[in-house]
N, C-alpha and C positions, 0 to 999 in steps of 0.2 A: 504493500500500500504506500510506495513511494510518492504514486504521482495524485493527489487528492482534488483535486481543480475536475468543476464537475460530476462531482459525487455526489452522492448524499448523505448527511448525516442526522442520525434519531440521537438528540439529545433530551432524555429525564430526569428532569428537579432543573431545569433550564432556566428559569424564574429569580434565581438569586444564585452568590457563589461560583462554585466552580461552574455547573453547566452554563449560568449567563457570561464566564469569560471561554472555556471552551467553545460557545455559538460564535465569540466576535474571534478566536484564533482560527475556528475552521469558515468563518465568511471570511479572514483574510487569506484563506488558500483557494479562493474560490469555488467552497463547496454549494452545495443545493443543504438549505437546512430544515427538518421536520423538531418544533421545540416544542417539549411536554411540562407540566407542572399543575400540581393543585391551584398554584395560585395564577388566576390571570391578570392579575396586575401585574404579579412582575415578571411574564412573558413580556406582558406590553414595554415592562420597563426593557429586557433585554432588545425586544426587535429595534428599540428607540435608537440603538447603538450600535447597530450592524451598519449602517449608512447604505441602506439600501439594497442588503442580501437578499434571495430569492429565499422565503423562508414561509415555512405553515405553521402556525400554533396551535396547539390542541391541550383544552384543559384534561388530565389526565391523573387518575388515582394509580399508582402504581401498584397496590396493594392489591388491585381487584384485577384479576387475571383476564375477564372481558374486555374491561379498558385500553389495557397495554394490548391486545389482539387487534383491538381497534386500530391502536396506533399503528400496526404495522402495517394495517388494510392502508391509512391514510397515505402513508408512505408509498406504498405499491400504487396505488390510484394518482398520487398527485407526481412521484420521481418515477416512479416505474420499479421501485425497489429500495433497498437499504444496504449500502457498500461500509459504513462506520459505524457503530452502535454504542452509545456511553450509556450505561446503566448507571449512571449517577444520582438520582434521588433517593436521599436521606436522611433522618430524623435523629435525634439524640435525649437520652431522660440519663440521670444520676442517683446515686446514693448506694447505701448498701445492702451485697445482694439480699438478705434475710426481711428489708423491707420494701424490697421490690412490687408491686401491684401485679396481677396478672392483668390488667390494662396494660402496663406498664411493656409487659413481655409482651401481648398482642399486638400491639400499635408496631414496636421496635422489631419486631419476627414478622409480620405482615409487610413493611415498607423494605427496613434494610434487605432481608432476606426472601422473603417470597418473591417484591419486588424483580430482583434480579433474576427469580427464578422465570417470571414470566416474561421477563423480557429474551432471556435465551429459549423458552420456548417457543415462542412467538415469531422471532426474527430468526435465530439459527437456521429451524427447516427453508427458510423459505431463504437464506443466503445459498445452503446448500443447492439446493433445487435449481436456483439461476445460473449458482459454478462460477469461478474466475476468483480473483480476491473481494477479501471483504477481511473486516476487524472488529473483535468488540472488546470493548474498556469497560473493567467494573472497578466502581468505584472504594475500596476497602477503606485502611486509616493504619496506621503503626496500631492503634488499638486492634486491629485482628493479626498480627506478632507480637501482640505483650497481653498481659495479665494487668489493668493499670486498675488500683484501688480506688473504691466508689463508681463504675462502671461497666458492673460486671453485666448489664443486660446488653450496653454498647458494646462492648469484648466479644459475649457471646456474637452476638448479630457479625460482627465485621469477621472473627474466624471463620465464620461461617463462608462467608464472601470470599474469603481468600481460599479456603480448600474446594468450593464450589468454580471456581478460576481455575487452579490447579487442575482439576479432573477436566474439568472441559476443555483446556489447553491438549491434556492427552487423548483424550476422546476423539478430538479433531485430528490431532496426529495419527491415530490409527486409524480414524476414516481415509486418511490421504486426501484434506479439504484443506484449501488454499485460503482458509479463515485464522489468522494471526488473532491471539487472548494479551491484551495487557491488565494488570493487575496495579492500579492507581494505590497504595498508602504513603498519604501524605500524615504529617502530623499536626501542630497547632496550627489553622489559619485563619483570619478573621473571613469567614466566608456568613455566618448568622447561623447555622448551624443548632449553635446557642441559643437561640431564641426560636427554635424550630419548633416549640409548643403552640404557637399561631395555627398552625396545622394540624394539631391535633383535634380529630373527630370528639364532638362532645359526649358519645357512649364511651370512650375510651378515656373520661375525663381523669379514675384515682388513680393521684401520683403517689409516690414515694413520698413518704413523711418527711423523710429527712433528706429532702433531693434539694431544699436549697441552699444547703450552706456547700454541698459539693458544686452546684451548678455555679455560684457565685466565684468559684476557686477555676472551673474549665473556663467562665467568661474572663477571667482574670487573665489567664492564661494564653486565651484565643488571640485578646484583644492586645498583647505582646508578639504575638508572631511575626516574625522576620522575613517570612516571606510570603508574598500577596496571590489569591485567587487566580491573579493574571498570569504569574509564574509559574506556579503549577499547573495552568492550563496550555501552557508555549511548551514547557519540559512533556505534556504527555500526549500531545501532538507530534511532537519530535519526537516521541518514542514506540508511535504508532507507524510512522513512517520510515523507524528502523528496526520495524518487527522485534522490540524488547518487550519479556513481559513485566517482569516488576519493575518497577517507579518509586522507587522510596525520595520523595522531595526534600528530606529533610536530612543530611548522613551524620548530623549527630548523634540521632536516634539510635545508628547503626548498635551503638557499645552495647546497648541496652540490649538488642535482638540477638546480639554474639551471647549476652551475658547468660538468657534464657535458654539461649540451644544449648549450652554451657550446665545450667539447672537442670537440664534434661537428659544430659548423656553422662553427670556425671552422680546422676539420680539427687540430688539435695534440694530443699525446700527453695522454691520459687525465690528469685530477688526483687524487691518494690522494684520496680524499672521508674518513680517519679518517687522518690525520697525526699 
């Protein structure tokens, strides 16, 4: 997927963050872009910034597996198909796991993880079936390579994402399909993220009792990040285009994931990777 000019790309959770800087890095390779999100406001805010891309919006639940099918019909009817696929939409809740909500787990197992499940269902076959290249980005976080405390329903979601990428990377390798997997974990960025309860369906309203004094300490944190939306969206276009699949944006982090495989092979109790 060298040459991207005239493609198309399905971008979800397009509306804020990463995916509204991923639409403006792939409208500057001159792609064809289909943008999904809960919110349509900040669709509108993202197309406001393409300067004039060839681009379809489509409000879009990713949780609900009809939705995302939709999406792909839209795609197929309006490009004639889908050659780039970011499963980027999102959500994040805190605290610890013992007061976790099963809202809590539903809401974060529905978007982060099912999410992406439907979107490989959805668009894989039908990459397959048209033949030639094609790529799809899931969006993880260093959180699905570490253990990070107060986070554990985020953790779980994002490992999930990352072993769900792995398998399918091989999957496609022994179909002998010309569909290249990258695996996006970035670590702190101010993308909103953070404030991703906006989205939250009102059935799925009980949080975690004690989710805000940890959410107050990840907004802390976000809102220190070193590096912007816009850079992690130029680094995983450029690494779609040189067929890599992990993307770690951030290689401080690295010590931390060395230290884990480190925990693990040399069988001893987990290390806080955020001390």
């Amino acid at each position: 997927m060298r040459e991207l000019s005239g493609k198309t790309a399905v971008i979800t959770g397009a509306g804020s963050g990463f995916g509204r800087e991923l639409a403006a890095v792939c409208a500057g390779e001159g792609m064809r872009l289909v943008l999904a999100d809960v919110d349509s406001d900040g669709l509108d805010g993202t197309v406001e910034r393409l300067d004039g891309a060839e681009a379809e919006c489509v409000t879009c639940n990713v949780a609900r597996a009809e939705e995302v099918e939709r999406l792909a019909d839209i795609a197929d009817e309006r490009f004639g198909g889908t050659h780039l696929l970011f499963n980027n939409a999102g959500v994040a809740v805190a605290g610890p796991a013992w007061t976790a909500t099963l809202d809590d787990w539903k809401w974060m197992l529905d978007v982060n993880v099912m999410g992406v499940v439907h979107g490989i269902r959805s668009f894989v076959p039908r990459m397959l079936d048209r033949g030639g290249p094609a790529h799809v980005v899931n969006t993880a976080s260093v959180a699905g390579l570490l253990s990070v405390p107060g986070s554990s329903v985020y953790c779980v979601t994002k490992h999930s994402v990352v072993t769900l990428s792995e398998c399918l990377y091989h999957d496609l390798r022994a179909a002998g399909a010309e569909i290249g997997v990258s695996l996006l974990c970035p670590a702190y960025v101010n993308t909103g993220i953070a404030e991703s309860d906006r989205n939250r369906p009102p059935e799925l309203g009980e949080t975690n009792p004690q989710a805000a004094e940890y959410e107050a300490r990840v907004r802390k944190a976000v809102r220190s990040g070193r590096i912007s939306a816009a850079e992690v969206a130029e680094t995983t276009v450029a690494a779609v285009k040189d067929d890599r699949f992990y993307i770690l944006t951030h290689p401080r982090i690295k010590g931390a994931v060395e230290a884990r495989m480190h925990d693990i092979l040399e069988e001893r109790p987990p290390t806080n990777p955020m001390p």
